[in-house]
N, C-alpha and C positions, 0 to 999 in steps of 0.2 A: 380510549384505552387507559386513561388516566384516573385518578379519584381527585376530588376537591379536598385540600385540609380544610378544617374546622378550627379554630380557635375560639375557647371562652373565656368569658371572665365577669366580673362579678359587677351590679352595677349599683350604687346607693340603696336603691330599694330593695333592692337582694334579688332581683332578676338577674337569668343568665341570658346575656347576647350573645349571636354568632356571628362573629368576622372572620367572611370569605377572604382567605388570602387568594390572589392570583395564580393562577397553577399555570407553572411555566411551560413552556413547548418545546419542544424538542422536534426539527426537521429535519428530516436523512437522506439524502439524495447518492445514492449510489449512482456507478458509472455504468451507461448504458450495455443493457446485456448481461451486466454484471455478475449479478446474482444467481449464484447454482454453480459458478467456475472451480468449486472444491480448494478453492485456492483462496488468493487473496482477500476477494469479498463477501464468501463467504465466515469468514475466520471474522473480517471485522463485524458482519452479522453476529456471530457467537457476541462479541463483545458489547453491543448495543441490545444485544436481550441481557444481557447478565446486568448492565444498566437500569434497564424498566425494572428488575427484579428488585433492584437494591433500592432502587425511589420511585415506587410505583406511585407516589405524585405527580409526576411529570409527565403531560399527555405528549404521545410519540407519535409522528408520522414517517410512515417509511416510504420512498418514491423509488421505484426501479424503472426508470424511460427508457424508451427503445431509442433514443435519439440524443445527440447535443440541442438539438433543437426542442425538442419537448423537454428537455434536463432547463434551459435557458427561459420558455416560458412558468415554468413552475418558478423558478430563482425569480424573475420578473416582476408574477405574481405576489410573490410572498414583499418583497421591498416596497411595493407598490402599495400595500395594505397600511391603514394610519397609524401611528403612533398609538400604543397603549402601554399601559401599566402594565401586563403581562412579561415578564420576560423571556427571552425569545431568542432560542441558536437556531441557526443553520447550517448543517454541519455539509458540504459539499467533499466526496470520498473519490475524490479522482483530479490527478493532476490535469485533464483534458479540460475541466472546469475553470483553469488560471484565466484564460480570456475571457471567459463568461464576467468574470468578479472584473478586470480590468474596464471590459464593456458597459457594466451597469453600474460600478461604484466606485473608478477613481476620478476624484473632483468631486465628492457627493458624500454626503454624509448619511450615517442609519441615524433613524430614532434612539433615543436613548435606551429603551429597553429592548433591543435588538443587537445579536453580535452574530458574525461570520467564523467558521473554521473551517479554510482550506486545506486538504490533505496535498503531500508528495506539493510541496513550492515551498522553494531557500528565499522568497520576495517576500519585502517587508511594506505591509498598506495602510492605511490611517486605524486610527484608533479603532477598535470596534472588530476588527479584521482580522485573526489570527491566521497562522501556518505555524503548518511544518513539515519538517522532510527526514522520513528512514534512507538513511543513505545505503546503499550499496555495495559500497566501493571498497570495504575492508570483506566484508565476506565473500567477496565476487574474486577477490585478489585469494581468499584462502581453496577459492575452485579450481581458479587459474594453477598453482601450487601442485591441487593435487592433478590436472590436464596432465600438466608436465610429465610429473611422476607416474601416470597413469600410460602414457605416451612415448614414456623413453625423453619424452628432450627432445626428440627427432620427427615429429611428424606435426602436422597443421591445424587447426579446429578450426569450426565453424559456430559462428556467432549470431543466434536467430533475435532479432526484433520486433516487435510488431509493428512498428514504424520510425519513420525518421526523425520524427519532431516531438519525443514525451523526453525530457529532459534527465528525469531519473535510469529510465532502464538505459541511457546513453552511458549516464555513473558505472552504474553496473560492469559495462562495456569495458570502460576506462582499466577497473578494477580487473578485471579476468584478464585482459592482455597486458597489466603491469606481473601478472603473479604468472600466465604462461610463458610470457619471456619467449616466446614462437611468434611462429607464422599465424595469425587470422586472420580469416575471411567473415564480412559481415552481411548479411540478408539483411531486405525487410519482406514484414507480410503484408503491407499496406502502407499509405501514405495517410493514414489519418487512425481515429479509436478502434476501427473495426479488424483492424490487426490482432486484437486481444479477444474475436468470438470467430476466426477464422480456423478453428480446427482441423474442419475438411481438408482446408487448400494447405495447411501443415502436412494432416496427411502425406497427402500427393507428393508432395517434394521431397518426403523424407527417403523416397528408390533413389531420387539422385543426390539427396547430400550423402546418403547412406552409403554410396559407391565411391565419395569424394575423401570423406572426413572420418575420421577415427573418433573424434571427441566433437559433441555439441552442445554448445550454454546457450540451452532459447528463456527468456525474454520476455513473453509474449502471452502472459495471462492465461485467460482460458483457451485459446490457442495451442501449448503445451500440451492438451488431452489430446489431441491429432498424433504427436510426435513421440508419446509415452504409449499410444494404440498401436501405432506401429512395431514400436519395439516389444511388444508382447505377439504380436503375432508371426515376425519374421525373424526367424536365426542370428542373419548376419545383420547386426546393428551395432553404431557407436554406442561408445559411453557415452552417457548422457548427466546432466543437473535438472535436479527438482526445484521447485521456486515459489516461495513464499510461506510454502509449508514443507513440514516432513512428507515427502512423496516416495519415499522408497518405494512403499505396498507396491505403486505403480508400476513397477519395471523391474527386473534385476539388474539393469542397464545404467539407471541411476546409482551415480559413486555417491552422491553426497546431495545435500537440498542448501540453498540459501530460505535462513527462515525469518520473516519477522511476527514477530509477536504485536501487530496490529490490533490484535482485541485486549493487550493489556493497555497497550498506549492510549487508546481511545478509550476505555475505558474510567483511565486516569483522567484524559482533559474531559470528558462530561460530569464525573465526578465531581472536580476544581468549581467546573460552572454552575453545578448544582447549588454546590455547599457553600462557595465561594463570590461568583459571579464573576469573575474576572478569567480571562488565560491571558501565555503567555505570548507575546506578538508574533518572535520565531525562533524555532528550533530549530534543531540538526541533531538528529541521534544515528550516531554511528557506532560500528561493530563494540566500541567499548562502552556501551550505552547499556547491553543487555537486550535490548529492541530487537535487534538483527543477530545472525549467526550465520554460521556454516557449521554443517552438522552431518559427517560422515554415515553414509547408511551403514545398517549391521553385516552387510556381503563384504565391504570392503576395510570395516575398523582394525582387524589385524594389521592389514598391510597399510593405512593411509592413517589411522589415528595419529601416531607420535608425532610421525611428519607434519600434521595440520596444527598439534601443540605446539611444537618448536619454530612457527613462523607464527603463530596467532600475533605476537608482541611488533612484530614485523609488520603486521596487517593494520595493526592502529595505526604505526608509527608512517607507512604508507598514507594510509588515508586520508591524516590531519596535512600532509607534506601536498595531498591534492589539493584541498580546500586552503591553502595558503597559497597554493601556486596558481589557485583560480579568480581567487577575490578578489574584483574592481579594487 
């Protein structure tokens, strides 16, 4: 998918020679299932085409596995190949990934012209190894705000995850019952990644949280399409949040979307490696980043915009007050 540069230049006898530079690689490994979720991975799709576009030097491979397991032998694969002059990312797009990197590379070093970037992990690994993390937690706290106000103050929401153990949408969690200030109840869809391609069994459950809950924040990836089908087809349905994207179109149910802009972020660290070679070991971009947001749908901006302005400042000053209250 790539093109070779060419460089010339002039040689005593006035021949021109060409020197191949190395054309660097770019490896993409999305999270199993991933791709086609209208949400998260696809958006950082948009952002890794708009990459090839801008340095169509760089040969790109895309990997969508049906598994942690084939996601682990490809990772494997690729570390396992010798050292070259080449330079060489691997960009792994799913916090489900963190033990894979722990499993095959700490105590271990890459080749020199080899680097990793970890998506969604606040861990810091040897040289070579980048992350980072959209946090959650201040636009999840501006949902939470408007549950309340949507809610009266008086009634309970229901908290969807798609599992117990993904570190981030737990943030999220944090965030929505610091800013509901109620009652929640929390679900999961699963005990492990496949929480995030269970739509079906979202579906299903949404007759009885439907019966239960006035207000639901799921969580839960391409999962969410289960829970936004529902509420186009039956009357009585909670309000709902959209996640990761603008999802209004989906529902009239949905007050408001938690959005990040994963195809700017990523866009930027492939850029950095291009141009640059180096990233940064770890970040944290949170609601005052510009990365993340919460973003009123157009059915409810009369009555919920002002109210989301006048706690936004609120919502940083929450978040940084998590991550200080969390830190080893």
């Amino acid at each position: 998918m790539g093109m070779n540069l060419m460089l010339f230049s002039c040689s005593s006898s006035n021949e021109q020679e060409a020197e191949t530079l190395p054309t660097p690689q770019l490896v993409f490994l999305f999270s199993p299932g991933g791709l086609g979720d209208m949400s998260y991975n696809d958006r950082i799709l948009e952002g890794v085409q708009q990459f090839k576009m801008d340095y169509p030097q760089v040969d790109l491979y895309l990997y969508s596995p049906a598994s942690l397991e084939e996601a682990e032998k490809i990772f494997s694969d690729w570390i396992q190949k010798p050292g070259q002059h080449t330079p060489a990312l691997f960009t792994l797009a799913s916090s489900d990934y963190e033990p894979i990197v722990e499993k095959l590379l700490v105590g271990k070093e890459l080749t020199s012209n080899k680097k990793v970037l970890l998506f969604e992990s606040s861990k810091q690994y040897a040289e070579g190894i980048s992350t980072f993390q959209i946090s959650m937690f201040g636009a999840s706290y501006l949902a939470g705000i408007t549950a309340s106000e949507i809610t009266n103050q008086a009634e309970k929401a229901l908290i969807v995850l798609a599992n117990n153990t993904d570190s981030p949408i737990h943030i999220a969690r944090e965030g929505f019952m610091t800013g509901f200030q109620g009652t929640c109840a929390t679900t999961y869809l699963a005990n492990d990644w496949t929480g995030y391609i269970s739509a079906n069994l979202a579906y299903r459950k949404m007759k009885e949280w439907g019966q239960q809950y006035p207000f639901i924040f799921p969580v839960a990836g391409g999962s969410n399409a289960g829970i936004y089908r529902y509420s186009r087809e039956y009357d009585s349905c909670p309000y709902l949040v959209g996640m990761d994207i603008d999802q209004s179109h989906l529902s009239n149910q949905i007050t408001g979307s938690v959005i990040k802009h994963i195809d700017r972020l990523i866009y930027h660290y492939l850029s950095e490696w291009a141009t640059v070679g180096k990233l940064p070991a770890s970040q944290l971009y949170g609601l005052e980043s510009g990365y993340v947001d919460w973003v009123v749908s157009p059915l409810f901006q009369d009555a919920l915009q002002s109210l989301v302005e006048n706690h936004r400042q609120t919502a940083i000053t929450q978040e940084k007050a998590y991550y200080e209250a969390t830190q080893p």
